[in-house]
Structure formats: C-alpha cells, structure tokens
N, C-alpha and C positions, 0 to 999 in steps of 0.2 A: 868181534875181537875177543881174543883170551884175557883174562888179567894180567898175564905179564905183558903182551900188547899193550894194553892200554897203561899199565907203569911205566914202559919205557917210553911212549908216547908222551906222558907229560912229566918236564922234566920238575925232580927235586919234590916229588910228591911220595909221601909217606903209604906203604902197606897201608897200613890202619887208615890213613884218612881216603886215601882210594876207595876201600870196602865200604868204610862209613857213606860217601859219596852214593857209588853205587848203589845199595842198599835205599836213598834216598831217592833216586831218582829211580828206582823199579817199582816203592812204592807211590811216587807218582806219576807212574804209566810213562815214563820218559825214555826205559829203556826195556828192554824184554831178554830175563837171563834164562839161558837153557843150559840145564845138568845134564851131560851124557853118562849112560849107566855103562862107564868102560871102567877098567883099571889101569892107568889112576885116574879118578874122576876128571874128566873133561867137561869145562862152564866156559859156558860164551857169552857176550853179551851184542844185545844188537838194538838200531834207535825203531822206536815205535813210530805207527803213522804221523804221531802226534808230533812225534820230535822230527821228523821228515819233514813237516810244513814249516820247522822254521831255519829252513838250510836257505833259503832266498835271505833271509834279514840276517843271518849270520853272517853270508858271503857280502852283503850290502856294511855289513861291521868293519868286516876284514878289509874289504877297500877303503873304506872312510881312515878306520885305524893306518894304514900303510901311508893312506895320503897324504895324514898329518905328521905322521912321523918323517917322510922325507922334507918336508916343510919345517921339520922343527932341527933336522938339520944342518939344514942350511941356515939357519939364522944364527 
C-alpha cells in the first residue's frame, strides 16, 4: 500500500506518527518499503514473511474481539 493508503486506512492517525510507525516497524523487518525512481517519487509499503505469519493470530484476534463486543451489547 501507498502512504496515503494506509492514512486513510487508519482512522484519526497523525502524518507524523504514521511515518514514525512505519519507520519502526521496517526497522524491524515487519514491513518491506520500496522507493520508485519515478516523478513524483512513488513508496509502497508491503508485510514481510515475518509479518505474514501472523495473519492466522490476528484473524483469531479479530474474531475473539467481534465476539465479545456483540456480547457486551447486549448486556
């Protein structure tokens, strides 16, 4: 995904702490950014093998989370 991709993908998240974000997690091999030599520079970013393996425990997240939320309410 582009950077504005992924700004409007998460809502109410700051430029700056986006970058900072990012920045963080390429130096921990979590995300793999590539600079195209076009004009105007074109950066993608995309998830490493590493972060691939943990799409089953995120999706196992996202169900638990959803579970409980309709659980919570209805009470």
């Amino acid at each position: 995904m582009r950077f504005g991709e992924l700004k409007k993908s998460i809502q109410g998240i700051t430029e700056r702490m986006l970058t900072l974000q990012l920045r963080k997690m390429e130096a921990n091999k979590l995300i793999k950014r590539t600079v195209y030599a076009e004009v105007p520079p074109r950066v993608e970013y995309e998830m490493t093998s590493i972060t691939r393996e943990l799409d089953p425990i995120i999706k196992e997240l996202q169900a638990w989370g959803e579970k409980h939320r309709k659980m919570m309410e209805h009470t």
